[in-house]
C-alpha positions in Angstrom: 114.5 70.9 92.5 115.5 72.2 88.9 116.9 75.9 88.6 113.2 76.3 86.6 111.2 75.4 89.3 113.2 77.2 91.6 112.8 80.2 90.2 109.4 79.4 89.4 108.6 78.9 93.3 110.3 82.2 94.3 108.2 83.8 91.7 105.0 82.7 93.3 105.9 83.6 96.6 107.2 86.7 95.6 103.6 87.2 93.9 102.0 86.2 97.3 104.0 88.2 99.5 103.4 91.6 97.3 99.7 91.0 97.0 99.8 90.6 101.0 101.8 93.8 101.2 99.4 96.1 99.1 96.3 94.6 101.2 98.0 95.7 104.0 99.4 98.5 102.8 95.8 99.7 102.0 95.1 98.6 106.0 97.7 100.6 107.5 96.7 103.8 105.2 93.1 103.3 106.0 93.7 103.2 109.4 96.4 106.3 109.4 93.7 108.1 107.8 91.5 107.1 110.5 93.3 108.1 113.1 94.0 111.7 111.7 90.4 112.0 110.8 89.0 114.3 113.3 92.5 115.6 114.2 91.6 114.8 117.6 92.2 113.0 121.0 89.5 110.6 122.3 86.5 111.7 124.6 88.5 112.3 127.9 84.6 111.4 129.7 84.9 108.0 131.6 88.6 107.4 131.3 89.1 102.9 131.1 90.5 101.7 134.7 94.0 100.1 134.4 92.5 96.6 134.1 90.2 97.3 131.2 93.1 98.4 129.4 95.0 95.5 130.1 92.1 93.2 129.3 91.4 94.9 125.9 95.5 94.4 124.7 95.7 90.7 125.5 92.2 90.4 124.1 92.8 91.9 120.8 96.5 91.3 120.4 97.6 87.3 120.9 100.8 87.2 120.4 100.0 83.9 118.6 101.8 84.3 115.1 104.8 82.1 114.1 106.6 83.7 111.2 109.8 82.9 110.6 112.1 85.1 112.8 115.0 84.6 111.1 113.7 86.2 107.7 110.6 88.6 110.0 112.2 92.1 109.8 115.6 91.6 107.7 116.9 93.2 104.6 115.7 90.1 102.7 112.3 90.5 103.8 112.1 93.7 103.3 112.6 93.3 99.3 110.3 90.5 99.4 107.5 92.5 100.7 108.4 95.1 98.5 110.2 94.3 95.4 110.1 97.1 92.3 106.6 96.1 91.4 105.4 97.0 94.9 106.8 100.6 94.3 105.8 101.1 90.8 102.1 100.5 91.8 102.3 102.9 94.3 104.0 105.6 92.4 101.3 105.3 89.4 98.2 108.0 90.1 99.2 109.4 93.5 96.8 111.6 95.5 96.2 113.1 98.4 92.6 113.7 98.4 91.9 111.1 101.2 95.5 112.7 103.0 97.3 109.0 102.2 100.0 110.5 100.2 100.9 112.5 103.6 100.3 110.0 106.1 101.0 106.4 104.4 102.7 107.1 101.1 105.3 109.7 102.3 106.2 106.8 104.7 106.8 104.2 102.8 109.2 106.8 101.0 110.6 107.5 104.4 111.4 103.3 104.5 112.8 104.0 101.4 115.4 106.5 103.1 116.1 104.2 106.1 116.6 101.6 103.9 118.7 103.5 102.1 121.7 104.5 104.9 121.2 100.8 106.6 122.3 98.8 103.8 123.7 101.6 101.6 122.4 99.9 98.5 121.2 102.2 95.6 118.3 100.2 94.5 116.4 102.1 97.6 118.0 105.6 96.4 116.7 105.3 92.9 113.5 104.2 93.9 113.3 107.1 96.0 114.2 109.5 93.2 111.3 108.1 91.1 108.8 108.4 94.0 109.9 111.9 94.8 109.4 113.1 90.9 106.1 111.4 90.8 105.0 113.0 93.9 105.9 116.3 92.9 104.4 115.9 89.8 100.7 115.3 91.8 101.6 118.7 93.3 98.5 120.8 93.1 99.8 124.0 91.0 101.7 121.6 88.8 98.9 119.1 88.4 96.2 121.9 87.5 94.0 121.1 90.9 92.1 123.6 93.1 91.4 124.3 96.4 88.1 124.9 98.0 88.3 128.9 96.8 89.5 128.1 93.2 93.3 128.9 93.9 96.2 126.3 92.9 98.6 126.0 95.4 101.8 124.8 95.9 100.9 122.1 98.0 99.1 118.5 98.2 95.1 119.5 98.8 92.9 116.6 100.5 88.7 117.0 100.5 88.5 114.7 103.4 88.5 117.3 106.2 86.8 119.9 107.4 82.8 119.6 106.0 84.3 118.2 102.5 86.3 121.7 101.4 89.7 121.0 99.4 92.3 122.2 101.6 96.2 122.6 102.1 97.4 121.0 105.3 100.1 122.2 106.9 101.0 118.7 108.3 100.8 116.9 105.2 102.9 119.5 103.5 105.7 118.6 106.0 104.8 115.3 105.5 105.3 115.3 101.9 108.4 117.2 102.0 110.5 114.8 104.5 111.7 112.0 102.0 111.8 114.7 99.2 114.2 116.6 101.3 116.3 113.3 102.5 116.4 112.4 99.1 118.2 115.6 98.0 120.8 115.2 100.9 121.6 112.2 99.9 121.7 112.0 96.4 124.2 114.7 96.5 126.7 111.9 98.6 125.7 108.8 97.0 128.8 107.4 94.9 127.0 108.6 91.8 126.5 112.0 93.4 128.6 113.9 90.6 126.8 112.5 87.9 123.2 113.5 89.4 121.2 115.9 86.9 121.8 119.0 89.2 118.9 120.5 87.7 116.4 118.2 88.5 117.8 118.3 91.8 117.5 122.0 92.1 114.2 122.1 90.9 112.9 119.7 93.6 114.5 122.0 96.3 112.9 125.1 94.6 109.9 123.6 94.6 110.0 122.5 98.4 110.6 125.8 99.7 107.9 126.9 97.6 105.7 125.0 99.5 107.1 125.5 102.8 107.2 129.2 101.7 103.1 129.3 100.9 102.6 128.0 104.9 104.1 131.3 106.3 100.9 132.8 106.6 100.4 130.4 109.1 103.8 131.2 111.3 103.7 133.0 114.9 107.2 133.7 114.3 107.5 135.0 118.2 105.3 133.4 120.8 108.3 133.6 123.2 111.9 134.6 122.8 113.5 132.3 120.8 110.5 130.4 119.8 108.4 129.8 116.3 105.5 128.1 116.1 102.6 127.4 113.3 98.7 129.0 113.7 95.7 126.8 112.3 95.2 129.6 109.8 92.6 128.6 107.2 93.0 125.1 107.5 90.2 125.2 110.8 88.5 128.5 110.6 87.5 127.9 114.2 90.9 127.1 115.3 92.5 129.9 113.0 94.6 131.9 115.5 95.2 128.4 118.0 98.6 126.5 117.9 98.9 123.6 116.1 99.3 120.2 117.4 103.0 119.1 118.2 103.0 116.6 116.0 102.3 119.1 113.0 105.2 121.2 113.8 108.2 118.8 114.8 108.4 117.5 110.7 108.3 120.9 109.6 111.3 121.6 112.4 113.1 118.8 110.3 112.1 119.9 106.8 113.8 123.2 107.3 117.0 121.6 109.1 117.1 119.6 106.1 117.0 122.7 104.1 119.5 123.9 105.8 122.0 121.4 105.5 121.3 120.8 102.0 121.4 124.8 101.4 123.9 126.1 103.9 121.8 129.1 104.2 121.3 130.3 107.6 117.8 131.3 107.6 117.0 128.3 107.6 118.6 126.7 110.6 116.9 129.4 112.6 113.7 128.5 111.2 114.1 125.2 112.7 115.7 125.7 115.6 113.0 127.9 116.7 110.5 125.4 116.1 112.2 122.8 117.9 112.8 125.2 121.0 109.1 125.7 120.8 108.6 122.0 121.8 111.1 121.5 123.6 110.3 124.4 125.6 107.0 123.0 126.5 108.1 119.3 127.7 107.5 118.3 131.3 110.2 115.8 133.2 108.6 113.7 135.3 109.9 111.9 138.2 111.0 108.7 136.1 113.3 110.8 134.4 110.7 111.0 131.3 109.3 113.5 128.9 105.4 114.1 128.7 103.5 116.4 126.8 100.0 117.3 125.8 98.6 116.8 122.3 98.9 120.0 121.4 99.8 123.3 123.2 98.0 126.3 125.0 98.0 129.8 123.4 99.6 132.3 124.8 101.1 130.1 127.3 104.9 128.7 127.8 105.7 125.7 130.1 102.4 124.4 131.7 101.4 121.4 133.9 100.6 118.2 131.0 97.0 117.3 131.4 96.1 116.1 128.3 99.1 113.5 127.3 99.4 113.0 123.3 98.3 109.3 122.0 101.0 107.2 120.7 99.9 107.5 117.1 100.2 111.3 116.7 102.9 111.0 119.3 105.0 108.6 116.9 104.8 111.5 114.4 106.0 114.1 116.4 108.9 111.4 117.1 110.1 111.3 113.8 111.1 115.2 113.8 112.2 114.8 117.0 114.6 111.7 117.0 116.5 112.8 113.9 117.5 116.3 115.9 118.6 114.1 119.4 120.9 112.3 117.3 122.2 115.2 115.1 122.8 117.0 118.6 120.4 120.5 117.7 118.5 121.7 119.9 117.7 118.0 122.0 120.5 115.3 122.4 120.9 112.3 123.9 120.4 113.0 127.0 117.0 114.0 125.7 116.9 110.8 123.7 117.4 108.7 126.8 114.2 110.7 128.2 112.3 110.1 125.6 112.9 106.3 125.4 111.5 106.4 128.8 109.0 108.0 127.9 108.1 104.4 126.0 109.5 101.9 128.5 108.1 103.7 131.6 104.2 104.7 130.3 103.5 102.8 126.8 105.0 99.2 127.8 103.5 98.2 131.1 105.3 95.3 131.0 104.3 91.6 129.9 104.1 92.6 126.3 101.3 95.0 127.2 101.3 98.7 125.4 98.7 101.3 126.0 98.3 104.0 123.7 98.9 107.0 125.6 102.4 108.4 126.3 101.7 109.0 129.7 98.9 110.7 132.3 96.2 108.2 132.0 95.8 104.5 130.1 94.3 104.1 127.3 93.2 101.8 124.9 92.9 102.4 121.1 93.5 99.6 118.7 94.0 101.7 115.6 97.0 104.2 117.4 98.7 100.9 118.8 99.3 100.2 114.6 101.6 102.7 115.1 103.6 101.3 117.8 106.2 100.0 115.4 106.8 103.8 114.7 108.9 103.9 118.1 111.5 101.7 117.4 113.9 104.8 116.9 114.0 105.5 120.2 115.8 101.7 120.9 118.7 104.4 120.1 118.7 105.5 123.3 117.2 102.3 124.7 117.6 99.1 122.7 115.6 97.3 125.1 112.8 99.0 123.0 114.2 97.4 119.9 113.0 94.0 121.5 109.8 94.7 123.1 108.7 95.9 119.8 110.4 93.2 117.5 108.2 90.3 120.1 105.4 92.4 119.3 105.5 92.8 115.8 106.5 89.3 115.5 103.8 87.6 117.4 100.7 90.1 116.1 101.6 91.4 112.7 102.0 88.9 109.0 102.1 92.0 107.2 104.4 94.8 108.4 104.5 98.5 106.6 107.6 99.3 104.5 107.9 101.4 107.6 108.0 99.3 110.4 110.7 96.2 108.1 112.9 99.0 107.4 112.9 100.3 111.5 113.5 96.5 112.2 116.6 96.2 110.2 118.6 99.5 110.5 117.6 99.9 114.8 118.6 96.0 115.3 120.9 96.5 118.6 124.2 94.3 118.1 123.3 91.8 120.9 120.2 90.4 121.9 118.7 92.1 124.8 116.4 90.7 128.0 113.0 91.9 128.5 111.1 92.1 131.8 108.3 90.2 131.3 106.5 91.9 134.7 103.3 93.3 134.4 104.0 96.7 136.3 
């Protein structure tokens, strides 16, 4: 084939493969949104028996696509999915009304970050810059928007919850802030680091602690010793003295370690580490060695019996505050990684390829939080059997993978290939 064609032919497929990743990029945020909608767990009334869970997996989820697994989940793929074009669409008229820019679009900046450190190349740094400008940009102070009462806040406000009323959500908030804040501590070490504008770059950390700032109305700074933890506060009048769910509080445990090592102020390390120890203060062990938890925690109350175990979806968010912190040795470690990871490989995978979506307590089955299963693959850090039962999966049931779920393919790829038990347990 001449070099013209050649080129020609990469073109189209390039064409193909990013009109295939915004249609499913629009999926996965639809379904995200979905899934947070209610900010709730399923109906606990009539709990599925084992075997209907199993039935519904192997009845939705085939395993019967054949991509090509050399390419499926590489580097290469990834900038095939999502070459420049992919991102400049994305970063043109951002919004949070619907809460996409906090639970799909702050991720794909997170794949951006991931990318980032696994292949060190700057193409995913600069990228990254240019989303995080844009997204401050859409703030709502900075953009001129309102919230339900008329005030603009420092934040990211979404009409979607609660009866319609423009809010500013706490989660979202943290959301937001990860990449932001990731970007920052590594911008300041990339191998054009000295020549950053440092002014920009201080003016994207002033503005983030602006925004974590506005939330401290929200903070029970003392529900035990040693212990911080965020109140509904006007987001749910009904709820506005009640604990926030887990997975609300672990990102903003991570937004202020970020801070802190970006900062070196003190203040903010405590912040953190007090909002970890809330969590991790309420974790039960269970026999397999495992961590369980409920889907969000009881006022007043310190380490109680789990119930109520958190879905995988909401669970994979709490994850990503949590994983970081394991591996950075603050607060959890690995210790508490390998716990966690079990948490996966003892109650989510029952074996044979089969995943409910529940971390524990009871099966379940729930199509849209099993889209989120790719979210765990962080934890094949402290199992890398994980890495595998999750790569099979993805392979065999997903054309179109997130940003999110390529770029946890390529930078938690174990160094040799690992066996999976195929036993249904």
């Amino acid at each position: 084939m001449s070099s013209g064609r050649l080129l020609a032919a990469r073109a189209a497929v390039a064409g193909v493969a990013l009109a295939a990743a915004l249609c499913a990029s629009a999926t996965i945020a639809a379904a995200q949104e979905s899934t947070n909608a209610d900010w709730s767990l399923p109906s606990s009334q009539d709990p599925p028996t084992r075997d209907q869970v199993v039935y519904s997996f192997k009845e939705t989820f085939k395993y019967d696509l054949r991509p090509d697994s050399t390419m499926y989940g590489t580097a290469a793929h990834f900038r095939i999915l999502f070459p420049a074009a992919y991102w400049a669409t994305h970063i043109k008229n951002l919004t949070n009304e619907d809460g996409s820019l906090a639970w799909a679009r702050s991720r794909d900046m997170m794949a951006l970050v991931v990318m980032y450190d696994a292949t060190g190349e700057p193409w995913y740094l600069d990228w990254l810059g240019r989303y995080a400008e844009a997204v401050m940009a859409a703030r709502d102070d900075i953009a001129g928007k309102t919230d339900a009462d008329g005030a603009s806040n420092p934040g990211w406000g979404a009409s979607r919850y609660g009866e319609g009323k423009r809010k500013v959500y706490l989660v979202h908030s943290g959301l937001i802030l990860q990449p932001i804040l990731e970007y920052v501590l590594r911008v300041g070490k990339s191998a054009d680091g000295a020549a950053a504008d440092s002014l920009r770059i201080g003016k994207l950390v002033e503005r983030c602690v602006e925004t974590l700032r506005w939330h401290d109305y929200q903070l029970d700074p003392k529900p035990a010793e040693g212990e911080s933890v965020y109140m509904s506060g006007n987001e749910e009048i009904e709820r506005r003295y009640l604990w926030q769910p887990y997975n609300r509080q672990g990102i903003l445990a991570r937004d202020f370690y970020l801070l802190y090592k970006i900062t070196g102020e003190e203040e903010y390390r405590r912040r953190s580490e007090k909002l970890y120890a809330f969590f991790k203060n309420r974790l039960e062990r269970t026999p397999s060695d495992a961590y369980i938890w409920d889907y969000e925690p009881t006022r007043g109350a310190g380490r109680v019996k789990v119930n109520a175990c958190e879905d995988i979806s909401h669970a994979s968010f709490t994850m990503e505050g949590i994983v970081p912190a394991c591996l950075d040795g603050f607060v959890f470690d690995r210790t508490d990684l390998a716990r966690f990871a079990r948490t996966f490989t003892r109650y989510v995978h029952w074996g044979d390829g089969v995943f409910q979506a529940g971390i524990g307590c009871r099966g379940i089955f729930n199509r849209v939080f099993l889209e989120r299963l790719f979210a765990w693959l962080p934890l094949a850090q402290g199992d890398p059997e994980i890495y595998w039962l999750l790569h099979r999966f993805l392979l065999g049931n997903v054309a179109n993978p997130s940003p999110q779920a390529v770029a946890f393919l390529v930078a938690h790829r174990p160094s040799a290939p690992g066996k999976i038990d195929m036993r249904l347990r």
